[in-house]
C-alpha positions in Angstrom: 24.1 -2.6 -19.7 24.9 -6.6 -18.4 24.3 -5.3 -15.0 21.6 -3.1 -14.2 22.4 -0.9 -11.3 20.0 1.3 -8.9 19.8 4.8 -8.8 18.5 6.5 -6.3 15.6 9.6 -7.5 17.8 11.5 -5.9 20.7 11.0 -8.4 18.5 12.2 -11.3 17.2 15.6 -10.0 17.1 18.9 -11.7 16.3 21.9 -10.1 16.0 25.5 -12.8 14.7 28.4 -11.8 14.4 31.3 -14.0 12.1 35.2 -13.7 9.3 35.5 -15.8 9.7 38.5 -18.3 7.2 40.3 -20.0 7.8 38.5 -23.5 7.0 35.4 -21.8 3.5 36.4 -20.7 0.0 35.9 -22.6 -2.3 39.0 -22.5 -2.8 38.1 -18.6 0.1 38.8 -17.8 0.8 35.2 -16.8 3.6 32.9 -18.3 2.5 31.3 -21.6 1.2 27.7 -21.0 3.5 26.4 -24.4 6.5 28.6 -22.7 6.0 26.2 -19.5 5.7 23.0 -21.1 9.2 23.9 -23.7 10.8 24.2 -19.8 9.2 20.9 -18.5 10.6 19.0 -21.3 13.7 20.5 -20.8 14.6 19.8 -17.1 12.4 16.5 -17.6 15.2 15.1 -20.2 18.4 16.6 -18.1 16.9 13.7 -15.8 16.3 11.1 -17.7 19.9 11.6 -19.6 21.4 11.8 -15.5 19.5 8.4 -14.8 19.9 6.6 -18.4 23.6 8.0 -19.2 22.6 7.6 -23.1 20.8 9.0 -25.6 17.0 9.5 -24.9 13.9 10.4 -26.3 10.9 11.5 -25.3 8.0 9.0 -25.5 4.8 11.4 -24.4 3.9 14.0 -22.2 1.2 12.1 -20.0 0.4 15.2 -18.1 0.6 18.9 -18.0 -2.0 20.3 -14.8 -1.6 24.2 -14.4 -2.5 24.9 -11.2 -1.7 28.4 -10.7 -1.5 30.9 -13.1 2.3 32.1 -12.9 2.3 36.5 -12.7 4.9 38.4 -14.7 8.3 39.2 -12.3 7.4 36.1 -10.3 10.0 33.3 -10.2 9.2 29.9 -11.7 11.2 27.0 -10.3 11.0 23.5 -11.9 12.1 20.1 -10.2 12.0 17.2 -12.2 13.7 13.7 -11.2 12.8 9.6 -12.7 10.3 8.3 -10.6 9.7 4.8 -12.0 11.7 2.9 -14.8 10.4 0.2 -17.0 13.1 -2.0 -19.1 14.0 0.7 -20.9 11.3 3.8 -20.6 11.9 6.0 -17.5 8.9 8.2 -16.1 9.9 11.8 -14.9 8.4 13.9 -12.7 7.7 17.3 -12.8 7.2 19.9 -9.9 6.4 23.7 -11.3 6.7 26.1 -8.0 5.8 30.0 -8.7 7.4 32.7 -6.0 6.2 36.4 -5.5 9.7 37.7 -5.3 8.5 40.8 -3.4 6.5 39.0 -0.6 8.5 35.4 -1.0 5.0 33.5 -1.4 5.5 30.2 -3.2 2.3 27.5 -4.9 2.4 24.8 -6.7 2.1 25.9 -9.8 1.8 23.1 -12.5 3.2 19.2 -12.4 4.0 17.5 -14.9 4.7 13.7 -16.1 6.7 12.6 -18.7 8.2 9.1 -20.2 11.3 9.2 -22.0 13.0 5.3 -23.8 16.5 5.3 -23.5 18.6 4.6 -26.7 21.6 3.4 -28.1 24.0 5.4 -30.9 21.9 3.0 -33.0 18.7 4.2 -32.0 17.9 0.5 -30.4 16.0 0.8 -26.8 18.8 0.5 -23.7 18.1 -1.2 -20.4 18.2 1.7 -17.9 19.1 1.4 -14.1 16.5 0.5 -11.6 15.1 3.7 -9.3 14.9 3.7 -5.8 12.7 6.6 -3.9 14.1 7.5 -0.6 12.0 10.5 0.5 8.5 10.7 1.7 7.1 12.5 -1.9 9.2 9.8 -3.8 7.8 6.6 -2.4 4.6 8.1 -3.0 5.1 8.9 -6.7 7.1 5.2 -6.9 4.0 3.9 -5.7 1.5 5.4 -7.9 3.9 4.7 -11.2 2.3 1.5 -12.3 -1.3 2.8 -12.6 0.0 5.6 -14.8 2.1 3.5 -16.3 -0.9 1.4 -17.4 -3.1 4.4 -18.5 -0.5 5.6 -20.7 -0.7 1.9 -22.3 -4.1 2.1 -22.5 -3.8 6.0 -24.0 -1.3 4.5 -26.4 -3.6 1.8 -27.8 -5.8 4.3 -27.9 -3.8 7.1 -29.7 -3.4 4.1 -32.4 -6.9 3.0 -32.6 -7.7 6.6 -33.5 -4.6 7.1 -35.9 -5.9 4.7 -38.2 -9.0 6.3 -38.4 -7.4 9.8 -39.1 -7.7 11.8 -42.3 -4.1 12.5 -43.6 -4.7 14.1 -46.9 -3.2 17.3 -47.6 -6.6 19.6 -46.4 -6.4 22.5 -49.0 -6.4 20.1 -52.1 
């Protein structure tokens, strides 16, 4: 990109709700954490590819909080949009909201953040468009972006730190 345009949150959201069956359910009965965070990756990407318009790749999960255990037959809907854009890493947002669909109660189930690096066919990082938050909850996660931005640094440094220090040998030989 010569010119880097703004996108508005707005532009990159993804809304997907889908029922919770029995073969997605633990023996609680509740939907299987793993099961959750396959979907939060998946509507988390759809919004990153919507605000990059390229290839992309997931960087790291920085957070998966369940809130609320999510019952068998209830709903699960999942809103994700960019919240905060570096030069070429976007951070996604992730709202996890169970229904009752018998009494039409809804929690906040889980959220979620993500950072995904845009890329060219080449696999070289991309500039992405700048973000702009309109409503209310998107200034407030804007706002809040740059102190998790610089924990995930600080987690990556770590992550690396540690990797040097890990034991990679095959275990059984």
């Amino acid at each position: 990109m010569t010119d880097r345009i703004t996108k508005t949150c707005s532009q990159s959201r993804v809304i997907k709700t889908s029922r919770v069956f029995p073969l997605d359910t633990n023996n609680h009965g509740t939907l299987f954490g793993g099961k959750l965070m396959s979907m939060i990756d998946d509507v988390a990407s759809i919004s990153a590819s919507r605000h990059a318009r390229c290839e992309i790749v997931t960087a790291s999960t920085d957070s998966v909080d369940f809130l609320f255990p999510i019952q068998k037959d209830h709903s699960v809907c999942l809103e994700s949009y960019v919240t905060w854009v570096g030069k070429s890493s976007m951070e996604v947002f992730v709202k996890v909201i169970s229904e009752n669909l018998m009494t039409g109660e809804r929690q906040l189930a889980a959220t979620s953040f993500l950072t995904f690096v845009a890329l060219s066919k080449e696999g070289k990082a991309l500039t992405v468009p700048y973000v702009r938050p309109v409503s209310e909850e998107e200034i407030m996660m804007n706002e809040s972006a740059p102190m998790r931005a610089e924990n995930r640094k600080k987690r990556r440094e770590h992550s690396k730190t540690l990797g040097k220090k890990i034991n990679v040998n095959v275990p059984w030989g």
